[in-house]
DRENVEX-618325 format. One record per residue (C-alpha): x, y, z. Coordinates in steps of 0.02 Angstrom, whole numbers. Layout:
<pts>
<px: X; py: Y; pz: Z>
...
</pts>
This chain:
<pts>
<px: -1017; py: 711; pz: -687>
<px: -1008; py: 538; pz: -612>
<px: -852; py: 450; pz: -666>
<px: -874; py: 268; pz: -745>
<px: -805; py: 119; pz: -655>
<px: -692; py: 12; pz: -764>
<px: -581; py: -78; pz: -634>
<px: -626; py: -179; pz: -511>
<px: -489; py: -218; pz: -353>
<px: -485; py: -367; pz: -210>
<px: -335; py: -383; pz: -120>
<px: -283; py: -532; pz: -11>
<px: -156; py: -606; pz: 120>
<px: -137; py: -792; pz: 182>
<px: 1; py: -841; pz: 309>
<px: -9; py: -1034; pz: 286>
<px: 136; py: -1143; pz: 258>
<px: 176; py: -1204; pz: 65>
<px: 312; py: -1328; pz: 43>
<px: 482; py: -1258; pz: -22>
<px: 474; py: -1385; pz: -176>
<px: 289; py: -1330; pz: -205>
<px: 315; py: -1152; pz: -231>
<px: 383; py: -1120; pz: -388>
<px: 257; py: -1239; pz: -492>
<px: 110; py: -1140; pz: -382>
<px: 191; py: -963; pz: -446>
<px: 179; py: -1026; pz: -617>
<px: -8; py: -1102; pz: -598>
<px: -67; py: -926; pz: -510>
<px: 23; py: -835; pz: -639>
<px: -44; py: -934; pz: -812>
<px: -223; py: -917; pz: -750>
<px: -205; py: -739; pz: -705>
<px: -145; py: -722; pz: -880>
<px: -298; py: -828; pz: -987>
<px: -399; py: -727; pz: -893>
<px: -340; py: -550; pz: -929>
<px: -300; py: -504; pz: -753>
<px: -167; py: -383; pz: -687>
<px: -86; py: -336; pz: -515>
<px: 48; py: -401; pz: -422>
<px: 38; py: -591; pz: -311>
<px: 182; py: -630; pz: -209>
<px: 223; py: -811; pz: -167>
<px: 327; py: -877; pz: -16>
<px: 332; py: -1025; pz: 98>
<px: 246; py: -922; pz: 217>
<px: 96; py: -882; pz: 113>
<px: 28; py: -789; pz: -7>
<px: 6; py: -589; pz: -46>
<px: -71; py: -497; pz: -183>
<px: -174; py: -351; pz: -249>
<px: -246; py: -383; pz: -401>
<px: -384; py: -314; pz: -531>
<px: -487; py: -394; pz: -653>
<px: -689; py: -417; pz: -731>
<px: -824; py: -427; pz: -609>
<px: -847; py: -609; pz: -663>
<px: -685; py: -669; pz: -660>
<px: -643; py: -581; pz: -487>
<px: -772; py: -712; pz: -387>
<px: -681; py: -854; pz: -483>
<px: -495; py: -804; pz: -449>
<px: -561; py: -774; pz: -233>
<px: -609; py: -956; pz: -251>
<px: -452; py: -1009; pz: -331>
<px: -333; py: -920; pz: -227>
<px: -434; py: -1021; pz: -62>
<px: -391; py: -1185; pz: -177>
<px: -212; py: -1134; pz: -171>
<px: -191; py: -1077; pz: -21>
<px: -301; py: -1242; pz: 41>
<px: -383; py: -1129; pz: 171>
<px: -511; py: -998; pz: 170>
<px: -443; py: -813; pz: 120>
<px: -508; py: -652; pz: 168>
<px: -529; py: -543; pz: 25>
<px: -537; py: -327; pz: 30>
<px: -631; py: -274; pz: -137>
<px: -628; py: -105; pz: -203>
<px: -691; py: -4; pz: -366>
<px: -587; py: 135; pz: -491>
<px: -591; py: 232; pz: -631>
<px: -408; py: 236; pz: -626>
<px: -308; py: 78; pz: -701>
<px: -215; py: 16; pz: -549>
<px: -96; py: -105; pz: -648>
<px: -21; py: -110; pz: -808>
<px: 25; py: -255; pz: -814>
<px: 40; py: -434; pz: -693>
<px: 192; py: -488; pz: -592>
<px: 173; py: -680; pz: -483>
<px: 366; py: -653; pz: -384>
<px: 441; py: -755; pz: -276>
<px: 476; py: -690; pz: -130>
<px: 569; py: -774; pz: 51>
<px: 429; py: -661; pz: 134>
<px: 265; py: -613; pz: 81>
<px: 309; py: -445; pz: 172>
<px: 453; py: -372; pz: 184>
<px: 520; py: -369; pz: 355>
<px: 670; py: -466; pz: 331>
<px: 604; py: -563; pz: 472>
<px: 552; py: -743; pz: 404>
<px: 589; py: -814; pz: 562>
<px: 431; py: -729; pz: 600>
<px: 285; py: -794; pz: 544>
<px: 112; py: -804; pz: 634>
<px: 35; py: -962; pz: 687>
<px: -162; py: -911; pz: 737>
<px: -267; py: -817; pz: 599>
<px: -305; py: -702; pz: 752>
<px: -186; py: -630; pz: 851>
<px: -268; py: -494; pz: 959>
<px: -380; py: -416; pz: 815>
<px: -496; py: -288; pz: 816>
<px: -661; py: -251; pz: 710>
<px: -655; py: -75; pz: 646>
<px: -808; py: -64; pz: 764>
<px: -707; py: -127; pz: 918>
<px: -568; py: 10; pz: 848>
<px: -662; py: 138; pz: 812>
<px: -759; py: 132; pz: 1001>
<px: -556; py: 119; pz: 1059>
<px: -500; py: 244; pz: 998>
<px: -676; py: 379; pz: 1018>
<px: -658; py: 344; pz: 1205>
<px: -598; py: 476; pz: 1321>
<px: -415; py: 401; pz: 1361>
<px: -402; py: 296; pz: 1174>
<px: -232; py: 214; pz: 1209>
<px: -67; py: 218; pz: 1115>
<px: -78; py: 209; pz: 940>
<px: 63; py: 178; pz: 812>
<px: 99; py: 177; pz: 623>
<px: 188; py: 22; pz: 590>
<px: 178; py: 95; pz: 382>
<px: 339; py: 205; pz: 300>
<px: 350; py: 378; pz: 308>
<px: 297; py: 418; pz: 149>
<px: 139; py: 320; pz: 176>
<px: 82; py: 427; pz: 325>
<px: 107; py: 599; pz: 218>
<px: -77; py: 541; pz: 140>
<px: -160; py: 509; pz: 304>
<px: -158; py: 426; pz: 461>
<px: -267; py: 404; pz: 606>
<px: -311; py: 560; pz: 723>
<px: -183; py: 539; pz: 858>
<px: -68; py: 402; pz: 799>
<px: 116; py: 391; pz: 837>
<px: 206; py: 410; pz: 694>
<px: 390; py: 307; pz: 682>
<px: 442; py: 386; pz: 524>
<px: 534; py: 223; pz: 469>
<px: 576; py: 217; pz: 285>
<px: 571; py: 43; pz: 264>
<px: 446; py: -99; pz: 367>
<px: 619; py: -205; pz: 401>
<px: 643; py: -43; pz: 527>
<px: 522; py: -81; pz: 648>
<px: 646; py: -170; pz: 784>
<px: 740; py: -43; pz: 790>
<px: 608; py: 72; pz: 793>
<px: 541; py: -38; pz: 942>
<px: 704; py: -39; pz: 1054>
<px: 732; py: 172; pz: 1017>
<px: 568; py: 218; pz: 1055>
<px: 505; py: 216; pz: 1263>
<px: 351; py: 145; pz: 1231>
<px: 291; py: 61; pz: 1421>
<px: 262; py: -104; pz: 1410>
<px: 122; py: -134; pz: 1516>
<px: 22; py: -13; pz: 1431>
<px: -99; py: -70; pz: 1294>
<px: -61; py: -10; pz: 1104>
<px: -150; py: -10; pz: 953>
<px: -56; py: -49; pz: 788>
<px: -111; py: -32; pz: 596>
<px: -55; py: -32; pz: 436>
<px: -138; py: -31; pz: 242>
<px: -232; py: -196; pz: 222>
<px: -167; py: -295; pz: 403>
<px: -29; py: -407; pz: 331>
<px: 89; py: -294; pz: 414>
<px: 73; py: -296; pz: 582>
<px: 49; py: -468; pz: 591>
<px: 204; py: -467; pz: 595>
<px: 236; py: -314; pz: 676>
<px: 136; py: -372; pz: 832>
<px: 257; py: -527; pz: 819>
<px: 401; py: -439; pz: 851>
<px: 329; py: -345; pz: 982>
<px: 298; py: -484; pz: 1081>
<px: 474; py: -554; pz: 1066>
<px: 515; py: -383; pz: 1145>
<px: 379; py: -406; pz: 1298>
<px: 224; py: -326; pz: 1227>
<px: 81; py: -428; pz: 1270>
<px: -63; py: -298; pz: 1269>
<px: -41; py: -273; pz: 1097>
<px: -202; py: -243; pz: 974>
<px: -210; py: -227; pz: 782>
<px: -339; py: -179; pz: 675>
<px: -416; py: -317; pz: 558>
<px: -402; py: -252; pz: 366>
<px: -311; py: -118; pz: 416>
<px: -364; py: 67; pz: 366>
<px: -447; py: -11; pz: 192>
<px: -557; py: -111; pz: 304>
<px: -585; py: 41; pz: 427>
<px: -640; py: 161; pz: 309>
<px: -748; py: 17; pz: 218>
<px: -866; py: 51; pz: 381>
<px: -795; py: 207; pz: 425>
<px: -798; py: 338; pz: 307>
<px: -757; py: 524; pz: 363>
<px: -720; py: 434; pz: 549>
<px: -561; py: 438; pz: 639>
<px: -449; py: 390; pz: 502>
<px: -375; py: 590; pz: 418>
<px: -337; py: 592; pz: 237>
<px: -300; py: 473; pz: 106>
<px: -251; py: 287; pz: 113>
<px: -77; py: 262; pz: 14>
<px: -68; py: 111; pz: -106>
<px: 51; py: 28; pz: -181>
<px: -7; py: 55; pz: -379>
<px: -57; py: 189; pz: -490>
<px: -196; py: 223; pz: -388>
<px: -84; py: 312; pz: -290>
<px: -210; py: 337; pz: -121>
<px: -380; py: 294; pz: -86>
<px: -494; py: 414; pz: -22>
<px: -644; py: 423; pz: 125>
<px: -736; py: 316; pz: 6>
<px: -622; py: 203; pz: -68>
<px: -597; py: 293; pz: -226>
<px: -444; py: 339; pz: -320>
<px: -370; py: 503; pz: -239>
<px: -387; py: 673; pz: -320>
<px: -267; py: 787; pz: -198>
<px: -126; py: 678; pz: -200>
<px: 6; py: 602; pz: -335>
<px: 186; py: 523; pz: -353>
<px: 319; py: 655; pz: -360>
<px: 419; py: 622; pz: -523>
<px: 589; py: 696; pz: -448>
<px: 596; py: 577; pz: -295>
<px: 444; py: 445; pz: -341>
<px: 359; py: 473; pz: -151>
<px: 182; py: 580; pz: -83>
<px: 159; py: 736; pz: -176>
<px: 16; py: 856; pz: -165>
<px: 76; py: 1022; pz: -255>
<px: -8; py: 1032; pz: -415>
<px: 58; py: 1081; pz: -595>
<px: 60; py: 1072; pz: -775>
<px: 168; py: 973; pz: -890>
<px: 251; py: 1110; pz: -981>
<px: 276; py: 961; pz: -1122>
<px: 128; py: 865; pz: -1137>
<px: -4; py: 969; pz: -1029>
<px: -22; py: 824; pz: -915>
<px: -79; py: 875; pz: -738>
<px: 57; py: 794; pz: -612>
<px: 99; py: 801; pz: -440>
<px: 269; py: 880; pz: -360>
<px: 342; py: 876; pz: -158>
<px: 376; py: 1011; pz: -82>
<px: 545; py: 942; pz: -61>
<px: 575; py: 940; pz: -272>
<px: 463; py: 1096; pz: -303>
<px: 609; py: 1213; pz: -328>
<px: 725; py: 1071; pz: -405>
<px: 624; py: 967; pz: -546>
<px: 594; py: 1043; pz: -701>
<px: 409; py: 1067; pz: -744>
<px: 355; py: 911; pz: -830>
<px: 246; py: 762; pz: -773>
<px: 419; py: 620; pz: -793>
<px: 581; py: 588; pz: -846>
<px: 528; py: 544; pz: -1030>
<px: 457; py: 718; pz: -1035>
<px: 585; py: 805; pz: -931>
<px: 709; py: 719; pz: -1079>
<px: 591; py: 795; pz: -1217>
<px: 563; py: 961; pz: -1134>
<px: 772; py: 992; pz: -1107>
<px: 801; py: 938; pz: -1315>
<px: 647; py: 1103; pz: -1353>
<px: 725; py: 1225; pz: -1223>
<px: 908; py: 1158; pz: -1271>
<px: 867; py: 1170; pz: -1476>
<px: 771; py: 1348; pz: -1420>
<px: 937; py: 1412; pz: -1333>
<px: 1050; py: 1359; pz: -1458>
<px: 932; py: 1443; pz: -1615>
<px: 922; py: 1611; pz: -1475>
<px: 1109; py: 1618; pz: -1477>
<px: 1139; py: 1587; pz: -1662>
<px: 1159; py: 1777; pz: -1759>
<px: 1106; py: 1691; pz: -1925>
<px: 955; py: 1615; pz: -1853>
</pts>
């Protein structure tokens, strides 16, 4: 059975400088038209730039690409995808000091390409018979989905980590390195800091795995792409994943499967909370489920019952 697309996805990033005094009123303006036109996701807005993943109708998607290039005053490069899953629930337009979270907004990048490849150049990079270095610059959690064949990976738990990730590891300098992340808006920022620490033959990958596996389904990338929505991962083909879920004990990459014993909702557990969280899908069931088993103890117990 061929599932029916309801949702459609485009996600975004724009380094370009927005006055201080400008930002707020432009939150506001990004976040009312979002809102007349039924549109959910998340848009962060900084002096930097902007950020967002967002969902919405076919028509109104094509509308909202042109008005985010109005607000941005620049052209915007926009990743689309399709679901059967509702990524958002509801909208959020935040104001942020960065548009991503390196705690670095001394760092922001002044070229819209800064040693970029096509997932063509990267993919002929890394099939060649000595691919060079290749690093994660993505969390821990992120890389339990999937991550390239043969990438390095830092196992930071938050992007702000990546200096010190940087000075621990021996990495040789005058080696090239590859570098990816999600969507891109990561390491350019993450090549930034590299070069402040004398990495010069430094490469990332435009678009990031999204864009890779765009062209490059089943290629060089292994597993599922983690997101940051309800989605959870993306698959080979862009789609919603079906092998992997949030764990409801500790929130990150789970891929045991089970049964609410509450509502009968399938759910996802990590190995790390298998043994630990009780067998429902969340909290609000795990709160439900301990009132039965708790009234069902207390009747068990009772002579006169």
């Amino acid at each position: 059975m061929v599932d029916t697309i309801q949702w459609y996805i485009t996600c975004f990033y724009r380094f370009v400088s927005i006055p201080e005094e400008r930002v707020d009123n432009l939150r506001e303006e990004i976040r009312s038209w979002m809102d007349d036109h039924q549109m959910r996701g998340l848009v962060l807005v900084s002096t930097e730039g902007l950020n967002g993943t967002v969902s919405g109708d076919p028509e109104v998607l094509p509308k909202f690409k042109q008005k985010i290039c109005e607000w941005a005053g620049t052209e915007v490069h926009f990743k689309d995808s399709q679901s059967n899953v509702r990524p958002f629930r509801r909208l959020s337009v935040d104001k942020r000091l960065e548009i991503v979270g390196m705690k670095r907004p001394d760092l922001v990048p002044d070229e819209v390409e800064n040693h970029h490849l096509t997932p063509k150049e990267w993919h002929e990079m890394l099939s060649a018979e000595n691919p060079p270095l290749l690093i994660d610059t993505r969390n821990k959690y992120e890389t339990l989905a999937g991550k390239f064949v043969g990438a390095v990976d830092p196992q930071i738990d938050n992007f702000s980590d990546w200096g010190k990730y940087l000075d621990s590891a021996e990495i040789p300098k005058e080696e090239p390195v590859l570098i990816y992340c999600t969507g891109g808006i990561r390491c350019e920022k993450a090549i930034l800091e590299m070069h402040q620490r004398g990495f010069e033959k430094v490469y990332q990958l435009r678009d990031g795995i999204i864009g890779y596996l765009a062209e490059y389904p089943n290629g060089l990338f292994d597993g599922d792409c983690y997101v940051f929505d309800e989605r959870v991962a993306l698959d080979q083909n862009l789609k919603p994943t079906t092998r992997l879920g949030n764990c409801p004990g500790c929130g990150l990459t789970a891929e045991i499967k089970r049964t609410c014993e509450y509502c009968g909702k399938d759910y996802f557990v990590c190995t790390a909370c298998q043994d630990t969280w009780e067998p429902v899908c969340n909290k609000t069931c795990r709160d439900r489920w301990q009132h039965v088993v708790r009234k069902k103890n207390a009747k068990n117990q009772d002579p006169l019952a």
